[in-house]
N, C-alpha and C positions, 0 to 999 in steps of 0.2 A: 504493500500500500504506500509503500515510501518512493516510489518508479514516475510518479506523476512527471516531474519534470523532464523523464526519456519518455514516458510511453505517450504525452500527449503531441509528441513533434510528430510522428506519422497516424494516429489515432482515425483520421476522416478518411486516409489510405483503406486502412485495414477497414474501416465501417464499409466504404465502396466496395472493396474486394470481397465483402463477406457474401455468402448469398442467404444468411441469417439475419442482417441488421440494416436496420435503413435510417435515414437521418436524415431530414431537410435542408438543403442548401441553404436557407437563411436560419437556422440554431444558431446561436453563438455561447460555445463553452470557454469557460472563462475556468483553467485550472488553479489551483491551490494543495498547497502542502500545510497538513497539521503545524502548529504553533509549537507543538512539543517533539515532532521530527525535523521540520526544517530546518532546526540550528547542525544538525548531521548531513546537511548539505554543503555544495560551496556557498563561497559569499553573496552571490550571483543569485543565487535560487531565494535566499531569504527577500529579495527587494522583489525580485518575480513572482513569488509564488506566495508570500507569506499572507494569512487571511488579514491581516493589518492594513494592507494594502491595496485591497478587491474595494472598489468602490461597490457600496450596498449591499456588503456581506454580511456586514453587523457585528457584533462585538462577543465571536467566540473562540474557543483553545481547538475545538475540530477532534475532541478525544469521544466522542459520544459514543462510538463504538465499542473503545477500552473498557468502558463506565457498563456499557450493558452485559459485557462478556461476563463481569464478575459475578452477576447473576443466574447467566445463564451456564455458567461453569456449575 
């Protein structure tokens, strides 16, 4: 889940090439990397990818996954 910054550079490739997914030419995804992974990026990724940064993301850490697993463990 920490790949965001390699896997979204060909992402719309791999969606055209699929013959399982389809995706509208005007979507626009807008990537991001967790608040608590991105600092194990380059320096690069945290100004690109950090939720701090996404205009009208709002004001979260992006762990919400981690938070429910202990749960469901």
């Amino acid at each position: 889940y920490d790949i965001n910054c390699q896997y979204n550079k060909h992402f719309r490739v791999r969606v055209d090439r699929s013959r399982y997914l389809d995706m509208v030419p005007e979507l626009t995804i807008i990537p991001g990397i967790r608040l608590w992974h991105v600092h194990g990026h380059q320096d690069s990724c945290y100004v690109r990818y950090a939720s701090n940064f996404i205009e009208g993301i709002g004001w979260i850490d992006g762990e919400i996954m981690e938070t429910l697993w202990a749960h469901l463990n």
